[in-house]
C-alpha positions in Angstrom: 4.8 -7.7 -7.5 3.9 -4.6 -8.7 5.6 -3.2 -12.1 6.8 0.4 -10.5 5.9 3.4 -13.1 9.8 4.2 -13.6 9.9 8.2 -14.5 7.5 8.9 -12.1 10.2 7.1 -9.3 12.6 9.0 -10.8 10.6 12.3 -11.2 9.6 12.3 -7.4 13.7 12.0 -6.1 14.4 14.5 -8.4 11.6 16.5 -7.1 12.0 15.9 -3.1 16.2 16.8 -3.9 15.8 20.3 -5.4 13.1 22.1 -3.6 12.5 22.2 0.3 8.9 21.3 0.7 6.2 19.5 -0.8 2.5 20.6 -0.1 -0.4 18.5 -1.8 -3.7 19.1 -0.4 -6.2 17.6 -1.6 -4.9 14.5 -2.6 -6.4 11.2 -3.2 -5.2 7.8 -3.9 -3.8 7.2 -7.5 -6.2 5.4 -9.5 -3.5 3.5 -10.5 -3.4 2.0 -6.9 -5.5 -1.3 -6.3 -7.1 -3.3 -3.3 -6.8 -0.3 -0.6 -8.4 -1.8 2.0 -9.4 -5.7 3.4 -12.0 -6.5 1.1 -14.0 -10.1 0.3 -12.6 -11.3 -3.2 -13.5 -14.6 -4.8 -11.0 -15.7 -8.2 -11.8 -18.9 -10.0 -8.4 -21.0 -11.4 -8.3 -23.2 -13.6 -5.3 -25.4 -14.1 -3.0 -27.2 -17.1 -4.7 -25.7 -19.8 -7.1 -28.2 -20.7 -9.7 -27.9 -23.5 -12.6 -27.4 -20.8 -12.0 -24.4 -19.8 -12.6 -22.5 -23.2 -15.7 -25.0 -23.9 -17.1 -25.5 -20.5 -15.8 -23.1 -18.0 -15.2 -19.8 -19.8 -18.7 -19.8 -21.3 -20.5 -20.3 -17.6 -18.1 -17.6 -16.5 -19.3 -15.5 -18.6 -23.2 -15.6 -18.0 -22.0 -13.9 -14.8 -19.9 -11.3 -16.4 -16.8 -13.3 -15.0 -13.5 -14.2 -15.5 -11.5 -16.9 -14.7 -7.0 -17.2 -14.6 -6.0 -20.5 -16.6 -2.5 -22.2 -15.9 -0.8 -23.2 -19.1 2.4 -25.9 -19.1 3.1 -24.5 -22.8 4.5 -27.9 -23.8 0.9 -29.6 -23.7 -0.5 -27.2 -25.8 -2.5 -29.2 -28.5 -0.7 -32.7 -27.2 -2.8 -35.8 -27.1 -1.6 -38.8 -24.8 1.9 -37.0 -24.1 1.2 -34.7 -21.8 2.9 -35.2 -18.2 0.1 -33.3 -16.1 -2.9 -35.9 -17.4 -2.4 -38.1 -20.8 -5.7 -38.9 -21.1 -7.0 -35.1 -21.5 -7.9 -33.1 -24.1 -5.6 -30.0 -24.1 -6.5 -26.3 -25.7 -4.3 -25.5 -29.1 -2.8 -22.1 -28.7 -5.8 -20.5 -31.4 -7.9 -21.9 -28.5 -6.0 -20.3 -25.5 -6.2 -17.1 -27.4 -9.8 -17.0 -27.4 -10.1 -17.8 -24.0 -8.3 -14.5 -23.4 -9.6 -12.3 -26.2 -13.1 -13.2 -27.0 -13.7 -14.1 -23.2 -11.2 -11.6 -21.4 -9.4 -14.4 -19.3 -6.0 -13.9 -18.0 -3.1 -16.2 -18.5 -0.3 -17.6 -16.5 2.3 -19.8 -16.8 2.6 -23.5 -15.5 6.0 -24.9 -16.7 6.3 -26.0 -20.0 6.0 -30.0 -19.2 4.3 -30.0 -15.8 7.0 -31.7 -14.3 7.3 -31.5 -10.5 9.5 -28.8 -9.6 11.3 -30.0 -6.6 12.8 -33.1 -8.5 14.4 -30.9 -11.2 17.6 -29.4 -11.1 18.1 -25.7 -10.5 18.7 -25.6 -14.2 15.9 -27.5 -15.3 13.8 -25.5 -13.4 15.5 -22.0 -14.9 14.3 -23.5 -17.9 10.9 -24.4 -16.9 9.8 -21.0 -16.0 12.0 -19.1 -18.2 11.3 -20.8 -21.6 7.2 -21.3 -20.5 7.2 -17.4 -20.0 8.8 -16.9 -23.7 7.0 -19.3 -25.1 3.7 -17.8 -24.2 5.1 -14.1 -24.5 5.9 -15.6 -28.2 2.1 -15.9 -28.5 0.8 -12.7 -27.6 0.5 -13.3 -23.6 2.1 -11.6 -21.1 1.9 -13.9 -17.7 2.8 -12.5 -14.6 1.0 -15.5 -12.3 3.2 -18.6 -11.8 1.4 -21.9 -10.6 3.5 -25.1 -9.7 2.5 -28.3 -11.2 0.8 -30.1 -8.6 1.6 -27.5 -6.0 5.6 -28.7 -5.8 7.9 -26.1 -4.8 10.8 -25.4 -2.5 12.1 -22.1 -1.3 14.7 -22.6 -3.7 12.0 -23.0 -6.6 10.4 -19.8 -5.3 13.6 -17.8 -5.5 13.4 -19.1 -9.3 9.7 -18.2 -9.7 9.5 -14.9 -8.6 12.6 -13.7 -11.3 10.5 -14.1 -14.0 6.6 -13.7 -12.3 5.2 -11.2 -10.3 2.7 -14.1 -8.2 2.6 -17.7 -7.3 0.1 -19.8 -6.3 0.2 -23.7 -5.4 -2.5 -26.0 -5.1 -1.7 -27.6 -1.1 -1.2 -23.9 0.5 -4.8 -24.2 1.8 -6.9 -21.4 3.4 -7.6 -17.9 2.6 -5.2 -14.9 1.8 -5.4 -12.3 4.3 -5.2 -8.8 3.1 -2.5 -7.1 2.1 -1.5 -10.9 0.6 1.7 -12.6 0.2 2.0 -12.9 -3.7 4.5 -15.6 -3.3 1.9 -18.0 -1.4 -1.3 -17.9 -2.9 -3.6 -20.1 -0.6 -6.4 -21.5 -2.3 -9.2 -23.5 -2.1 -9.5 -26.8 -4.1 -12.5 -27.9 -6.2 -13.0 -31.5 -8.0 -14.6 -34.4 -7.4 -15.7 -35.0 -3.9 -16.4 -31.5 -3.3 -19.6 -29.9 -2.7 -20.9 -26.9 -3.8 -22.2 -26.6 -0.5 -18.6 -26.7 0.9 -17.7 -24.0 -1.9 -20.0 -21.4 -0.5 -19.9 -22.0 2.9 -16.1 -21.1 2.2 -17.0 -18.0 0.2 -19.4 -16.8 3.2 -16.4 -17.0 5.6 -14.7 -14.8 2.7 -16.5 -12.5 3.0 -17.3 -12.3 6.5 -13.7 -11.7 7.1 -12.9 -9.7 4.1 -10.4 -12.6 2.6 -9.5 -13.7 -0.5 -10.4 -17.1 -1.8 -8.9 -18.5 -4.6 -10.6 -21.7 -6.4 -8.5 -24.1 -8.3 -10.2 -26.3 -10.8 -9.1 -28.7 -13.1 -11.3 -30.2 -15.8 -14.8 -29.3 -16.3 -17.0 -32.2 -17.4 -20.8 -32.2 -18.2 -21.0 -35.7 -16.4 -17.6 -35.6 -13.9 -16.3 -37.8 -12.0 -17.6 -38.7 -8.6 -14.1 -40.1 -7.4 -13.0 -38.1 -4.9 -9.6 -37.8 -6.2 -10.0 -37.5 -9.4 -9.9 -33.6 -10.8 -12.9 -33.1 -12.2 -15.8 -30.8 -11.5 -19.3 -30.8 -13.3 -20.1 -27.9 -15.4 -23.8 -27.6 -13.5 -21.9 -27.6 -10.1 -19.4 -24.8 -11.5 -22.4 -22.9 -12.7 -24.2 -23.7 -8.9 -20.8 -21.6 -7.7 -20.9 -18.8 -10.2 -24.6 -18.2 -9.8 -23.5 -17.5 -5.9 -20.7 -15.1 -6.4 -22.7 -13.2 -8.9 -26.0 -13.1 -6.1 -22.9 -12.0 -3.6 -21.4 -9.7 -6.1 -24.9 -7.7 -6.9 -25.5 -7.2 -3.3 -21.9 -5.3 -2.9 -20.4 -7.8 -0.9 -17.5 -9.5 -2.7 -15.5 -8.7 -6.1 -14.2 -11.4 -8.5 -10.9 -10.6 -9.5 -8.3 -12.5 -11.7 -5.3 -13.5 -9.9 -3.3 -10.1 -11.3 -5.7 -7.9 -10.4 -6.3 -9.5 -6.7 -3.2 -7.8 -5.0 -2.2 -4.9 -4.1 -0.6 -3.2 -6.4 0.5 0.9 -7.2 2.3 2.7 -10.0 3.7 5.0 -7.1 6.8 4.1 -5.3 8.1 7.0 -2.7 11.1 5.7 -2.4 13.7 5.9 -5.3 15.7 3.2 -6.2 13.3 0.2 -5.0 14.6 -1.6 -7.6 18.4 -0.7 -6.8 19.3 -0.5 -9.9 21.3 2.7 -9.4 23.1 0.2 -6.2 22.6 1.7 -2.4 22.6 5.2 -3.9 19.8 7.6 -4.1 19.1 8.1 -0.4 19.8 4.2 0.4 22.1 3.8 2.9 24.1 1.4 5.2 26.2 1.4 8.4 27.6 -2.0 7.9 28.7 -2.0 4.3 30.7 -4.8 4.6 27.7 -7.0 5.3 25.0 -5.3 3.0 25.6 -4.9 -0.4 24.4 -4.6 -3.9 24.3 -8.0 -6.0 23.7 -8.4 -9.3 23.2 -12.0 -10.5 19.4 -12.4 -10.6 18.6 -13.0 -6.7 15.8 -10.2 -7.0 12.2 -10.5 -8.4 10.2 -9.8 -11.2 10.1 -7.2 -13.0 13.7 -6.1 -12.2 14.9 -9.3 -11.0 19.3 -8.5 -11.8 19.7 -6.3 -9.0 19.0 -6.5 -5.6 20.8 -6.1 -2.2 22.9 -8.8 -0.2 23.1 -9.4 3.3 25.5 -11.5 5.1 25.3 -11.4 8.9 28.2 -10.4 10.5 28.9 -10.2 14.3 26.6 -7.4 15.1 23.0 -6.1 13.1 23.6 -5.0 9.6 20.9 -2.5 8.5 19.6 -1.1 5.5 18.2 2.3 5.6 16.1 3.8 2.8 15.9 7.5 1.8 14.2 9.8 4.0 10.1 10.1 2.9 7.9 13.1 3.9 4.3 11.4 4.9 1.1 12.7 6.2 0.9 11.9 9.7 -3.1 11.0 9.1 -2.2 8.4 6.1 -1.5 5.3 5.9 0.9 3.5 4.1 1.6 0.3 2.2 5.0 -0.9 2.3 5.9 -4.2 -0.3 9.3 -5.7 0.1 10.7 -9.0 -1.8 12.8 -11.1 0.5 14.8 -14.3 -0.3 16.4 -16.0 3.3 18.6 -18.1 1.5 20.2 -18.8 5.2 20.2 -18.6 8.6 20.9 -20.8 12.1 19.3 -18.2 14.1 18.0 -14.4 14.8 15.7 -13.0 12.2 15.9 -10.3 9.3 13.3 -7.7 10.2 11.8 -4.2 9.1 11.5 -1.2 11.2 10.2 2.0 10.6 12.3 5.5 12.6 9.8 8.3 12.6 10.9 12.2 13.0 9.4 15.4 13.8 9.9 18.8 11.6 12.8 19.3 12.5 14.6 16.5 12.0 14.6 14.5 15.5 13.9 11.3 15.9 11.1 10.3 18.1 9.6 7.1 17.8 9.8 4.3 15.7 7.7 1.3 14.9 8.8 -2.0 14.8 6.6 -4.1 12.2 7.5 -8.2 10.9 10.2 -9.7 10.6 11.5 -13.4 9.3 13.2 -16.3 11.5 13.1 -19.0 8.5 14.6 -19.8 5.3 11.8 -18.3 3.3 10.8 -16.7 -0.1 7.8 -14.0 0.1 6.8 -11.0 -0.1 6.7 -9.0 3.1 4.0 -6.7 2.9 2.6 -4.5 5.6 0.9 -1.1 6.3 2.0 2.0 8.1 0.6 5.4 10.4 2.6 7.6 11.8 2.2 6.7 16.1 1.3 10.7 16.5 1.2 13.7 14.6 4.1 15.1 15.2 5.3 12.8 12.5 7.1 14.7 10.1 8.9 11.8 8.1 9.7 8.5 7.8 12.6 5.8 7.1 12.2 2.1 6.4 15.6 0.1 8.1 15.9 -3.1 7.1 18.0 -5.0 9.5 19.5 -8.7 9.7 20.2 -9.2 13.8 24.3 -10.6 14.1 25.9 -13.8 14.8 22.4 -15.2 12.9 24.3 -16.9 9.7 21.9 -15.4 7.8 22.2 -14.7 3.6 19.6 -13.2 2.5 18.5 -11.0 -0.8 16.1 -7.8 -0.3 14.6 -6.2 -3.8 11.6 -4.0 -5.0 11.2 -2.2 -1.6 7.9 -0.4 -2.1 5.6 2.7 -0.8 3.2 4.2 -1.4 -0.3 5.8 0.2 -3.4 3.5 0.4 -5.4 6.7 2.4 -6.1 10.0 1.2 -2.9 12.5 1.7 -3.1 16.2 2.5 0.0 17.5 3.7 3.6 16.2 3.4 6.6 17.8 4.6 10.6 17.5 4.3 12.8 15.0 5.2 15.3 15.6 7.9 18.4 13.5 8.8 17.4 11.6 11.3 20.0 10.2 14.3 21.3 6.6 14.3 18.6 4.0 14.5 17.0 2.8 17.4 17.1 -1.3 17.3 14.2 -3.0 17.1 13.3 -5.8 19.5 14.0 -9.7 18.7 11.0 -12.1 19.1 11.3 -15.6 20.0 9.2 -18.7 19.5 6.5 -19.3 21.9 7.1 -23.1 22.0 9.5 -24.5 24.6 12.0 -27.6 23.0 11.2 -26.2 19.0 14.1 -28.1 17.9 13.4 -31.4 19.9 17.3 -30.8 21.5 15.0 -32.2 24.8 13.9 -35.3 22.8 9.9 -35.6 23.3 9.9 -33.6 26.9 8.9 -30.2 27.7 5.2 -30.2 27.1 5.6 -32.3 23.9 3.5 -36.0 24.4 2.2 -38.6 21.8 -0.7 -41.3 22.2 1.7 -43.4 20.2 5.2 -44.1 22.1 6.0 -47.0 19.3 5.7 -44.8 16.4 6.8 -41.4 17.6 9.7 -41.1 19.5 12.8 -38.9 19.6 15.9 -39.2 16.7 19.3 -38.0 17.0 20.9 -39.2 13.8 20.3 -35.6 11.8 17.3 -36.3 10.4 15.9 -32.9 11.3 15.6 -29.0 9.6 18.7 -27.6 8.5 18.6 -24.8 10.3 19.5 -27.7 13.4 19.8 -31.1 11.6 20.5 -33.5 14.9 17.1 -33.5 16.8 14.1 -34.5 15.5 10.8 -36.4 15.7 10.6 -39.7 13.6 7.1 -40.5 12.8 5.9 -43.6 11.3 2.3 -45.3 10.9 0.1 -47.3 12.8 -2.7 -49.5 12.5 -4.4 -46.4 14.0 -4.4 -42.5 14.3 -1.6 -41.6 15.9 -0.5 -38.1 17.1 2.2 -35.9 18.2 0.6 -32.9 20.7 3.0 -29.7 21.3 2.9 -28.3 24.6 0.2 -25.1 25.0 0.9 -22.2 23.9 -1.2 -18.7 25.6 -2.9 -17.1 22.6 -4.9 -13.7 22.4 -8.4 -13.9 20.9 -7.7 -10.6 18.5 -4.1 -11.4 18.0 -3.1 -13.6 14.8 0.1 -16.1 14.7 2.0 -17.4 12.2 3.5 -21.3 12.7 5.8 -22.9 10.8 7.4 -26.2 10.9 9.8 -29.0 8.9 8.4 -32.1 7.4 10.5 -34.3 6.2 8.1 -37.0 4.2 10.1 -40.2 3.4 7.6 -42.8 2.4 3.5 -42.6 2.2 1.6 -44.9 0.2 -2.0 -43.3 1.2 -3.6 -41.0 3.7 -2.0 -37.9 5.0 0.2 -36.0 7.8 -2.2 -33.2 8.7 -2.3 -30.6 11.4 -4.9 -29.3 13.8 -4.9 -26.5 16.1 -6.8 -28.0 19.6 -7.8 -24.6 21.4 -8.7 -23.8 25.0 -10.4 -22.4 28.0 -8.6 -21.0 30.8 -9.7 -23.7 33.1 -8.1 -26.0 30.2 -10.4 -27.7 29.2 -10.8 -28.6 25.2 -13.7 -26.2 23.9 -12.8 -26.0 19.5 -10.2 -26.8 17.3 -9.2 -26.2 13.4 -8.0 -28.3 10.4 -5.3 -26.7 9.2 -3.6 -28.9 6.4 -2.1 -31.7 5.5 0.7 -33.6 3.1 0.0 -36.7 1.1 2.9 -37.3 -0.8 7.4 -37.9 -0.6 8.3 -33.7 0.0 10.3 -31.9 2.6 10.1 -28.2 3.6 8.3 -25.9 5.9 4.7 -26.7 6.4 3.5 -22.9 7.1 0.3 -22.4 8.6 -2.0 -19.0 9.5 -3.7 -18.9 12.8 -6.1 -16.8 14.3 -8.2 -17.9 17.8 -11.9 -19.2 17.4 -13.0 -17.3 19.8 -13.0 -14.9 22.8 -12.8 -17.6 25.1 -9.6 -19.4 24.2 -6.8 -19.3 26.2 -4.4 -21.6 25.4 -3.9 -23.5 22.0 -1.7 -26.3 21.0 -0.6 -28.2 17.8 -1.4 -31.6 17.1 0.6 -33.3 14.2 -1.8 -36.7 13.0 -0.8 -39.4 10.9 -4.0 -41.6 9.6 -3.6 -45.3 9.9 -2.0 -47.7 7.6 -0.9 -45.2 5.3 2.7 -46.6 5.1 4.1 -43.3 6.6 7.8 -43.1 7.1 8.6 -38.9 8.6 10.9 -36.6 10.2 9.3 -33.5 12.1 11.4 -30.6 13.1 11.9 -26.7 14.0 8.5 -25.8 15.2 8.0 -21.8 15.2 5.1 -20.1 17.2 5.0 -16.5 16.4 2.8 -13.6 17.6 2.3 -11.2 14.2 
């Protein structure tokens, strides 16, 4: 999240309030605004703060000119044979950590003090974690702003925790790339160590760039002579160096930047909108026509860096809306918008952002509809903005919770700010009442499983997949579900198709409720077809190897011009002692 240059917030409301027009021409965009525009980015990680990274890592870093972000659990540093995340390893003494950021310019975030996993901790031992970890290094002369979870364990509730005290998160099974303009709170990555190959690594890094994603690499140890066990997290220092030689070839030839994790988002010191923070309350231009549903709350439910404030909703029987003050644009522009959101409830309907437009004199005429969430979810919502015509005068961001949706949810550092040049912006006018914005539904029939294993929904293993009624499912709808358990074979759950759009992207989200595993996986796959439906391609997606329940969230866009219909296959590998619940499958169109 992006620390908002306060006086110049309040300068600009000031400003706007006592004179009637604003004229900038030129303008360009600050230089205190970063990643603009889609760009290829490559960021080497390096987790628990082992001793390699200042004695192996840092040093072939830096024949490229590079930099790498290292994890610290501040309780391991200078441990031997106590620490929880590996008690045979050598860990860096905090001397040592300094260097790795002064002498070799590496950034620093925070990874718990004792590595514990999150998700079995109370809400107060995880307070702890992440507060005392962030003091403890601040104590030390480092200021971290990324957050990584010990082996990649979090739960929305964690999340809401995290992003209080740190402005990004990133956990080690969110796999992919990050499209841009990100999602701070989900940092997908890519892992390296044993068992990888450096030819895997830059075949990933070409498909960075070719799409103008950013690929974040997570290492652990750096050995001279690694492991070769492919679970084991350990990476050879001449296969690291193999990696960095190809960014920097990449780099030279304009075609990717390597950024630390902090300076990989987007970020401005500009915000046009006063009050993002709401620490002045819904005042300053913020509004709301159901103030018995939206209101301000102060105990910590926002994000870093002003985290006390932020603003409730509670859905009530119709949509509750939050409107923020009135911004002049340029019609020609475009801008970012960055908005924390914690859905700490909901059964139903979504919590969505809408943009009213006006002309010059103060009538509305159009309005953009632009995301919305349908989940209990932590993130950041971020998404750009250009006026549908020119007769654009000025804008207003509603934020909006539909009714009857049992939603509770926390909204906080509300962001804009210009990622274009700007030449002309005029008043703001009051606009009429808002125009509501449309509600989108799944695009999966029997999403809940209230049909048992029917409506398009089929398995190649009737024994070990089969419907359960005894509320074992999400709960957003506990009842239905899917119990899966293992076989002496693959076997798999199939969705029914969904009709996808080569140049449109989707979002799908389900719950997996892991009970028991002793080895292999639950993963997910993407089948993809031709309109006479016949299988042509499909995509690995992810997959869970451990005791966890949440939302499995996964990003997907069509192979190819020729699909027409895709579906989801859920597959559990054989003899892996797998005992699951699958639920609340969500097929969205973004």
């Amino acid at each position: 999240m992006t620390i908002i240059n306060w006086s110049l917030t309040k300068f600009v409301g000031v400003f706007i309030a006592s004179f009637a027009f604003i004229v900038v021409t030129p303008f360009t965009v600050a230089a205190a605004t970063t990643n603009v525009a889609p760009a290829a980015q490559v960021t080497f990680t390096f987790d628990d703060g082992l001793k390699s990274a200042l004695t192996q890592a840092a040093p072939v870093l830096a024949k490229y000119n590079m930099t790498g972000t290292s994890y610290i659990p501040t309780g391991c540093i200078g441990s031997v044979g106590t620490c929880h995340a590996d008690k045979t390893a050598a860990y860096m003494s905090w001397a040592q950590v300094t260097d790795l950021q002064n002498k070799y310019g590496w950034e620093i975030g925070a990874h718990t003090i004792n590595h514990f996993p999150l998700t079995t901790l109370t809400d107060a031992q995880k307070e702890q974690e992440l507060y005392q970890s962030k003091q403890d290094l601040l104590s030390h002369g480092f200021n971290a702003t990324s957050f990584a979870s010990p082996g990649g364990d979090y739960d929305m509730a964690t999340l809401a925790i995290v992003a209080k005290y740190y402005s990004s998160h990133r956990g080690f099974w969110d796999q992919g790339t990050n499209k841009w303009p990100h999602s701070e709170y989900i940092i997908r990555v890519k892992q390296v160590q044993a068992g990888v190959s450096v030819a895997s690594v830059k075949t990933a890094i070409d498909q960075a760039i070719a799409n103008k994603e950013w690929l974040v690499l997570v290492f652990h140890d750096i050995k001279v002579k690694a492991s070769s066990k492919a679970a084991d997290y350990e990476y050879s220092t001449a296969n690291l160096n193999s990696i960095a030689s190809y960014v920097n070839t990449k780099r030279a030839a304009g075609l990717v930047k390597v950024p630390n994790i902090r300076d990989g988002v987007v970020t401005s010191d500009t915000n046009l909108f006063a009050n993002g923070t709401f620490g002045n309350g819904i005042s300053d231009g913020w509004t709301t026509d159901t103030p018995n549903n939206v209101q301000l709350n102060t105990a910590l439910k926002g994000s870093y860096p002003e985290a006390v404030n932020s603003i409730k909703f509670v859905a009530g029987a119709t949509n509750a809306h939050l409107f923020s003050p009135k911004v002049v644009i340029d019609p020609n522009a475009t801008y970012m918008f960055k908005n924390f959101l914690d859905v700490n409830q909901l059964t139903t309907g979504e919590i969505g952002f809408y943009i009213d437009e006006y002309n010059a004199a103060g009538n509305w005429i159009s309005g953009q509809w632009k995301v919305a969430e349908r989940s209990v979810f932590v993130e950041n919502l971020n998404f750009t903005c250009k006026a549908t015509s020119s007769a654009v005068a000025t804008t207003r961001l509603q934020v909006y919770a539909t009714g009857n949706s049992g939603i509770v949810a926390y909204v906080d550092n509300i962001q804009m700010f210009p990622v274009t040049a700007v030449t002309i912006v005029t008043p703001p006018v009051e606009p009429p009442a808002p125009v509501e914005p449309p509600v989108v539904t799944s695009l999966i029939a029997n999403s809940t499983f209230d049909a048992g294993l029917a409506e398009g929904w089929t398995t190649n293993g009737p024994l070990q997949i089969m419907a359960d009624a005894s509320n074992n499912g999400s709960t957003r709808n506990p009842t239905n579900s899917i119990k899966i358990e293992s076989a002496d074979e693959y076997v798999h759950l199939f969705s029914p198709k969904v009709a996808v759009a080569s140049l449109t992207d989707y979002s799908i989200t389900s719950y997996l409720d892991i009970r028991q595993i002793s080895s292999g996986e639950v993963g997910f796959y993407i089948d993809e077809y031709d309109v006479a439906g016949n299988w042509i391609s499909g995509q690995w997606k992810a997959a869970k190897s451990s005791v966890a329940k949440g939302d499995v969230s996964l990003a997907y866009s069509p192979s190819s011009v020729n699909v027409a219909t895709a579906s989801l296959q859920v597959c559990v590998t054989s003899n892996s002692n797998v005992i699951a619940y699958f639920d609340d499958v969500r097929w969205y169109a973004l």
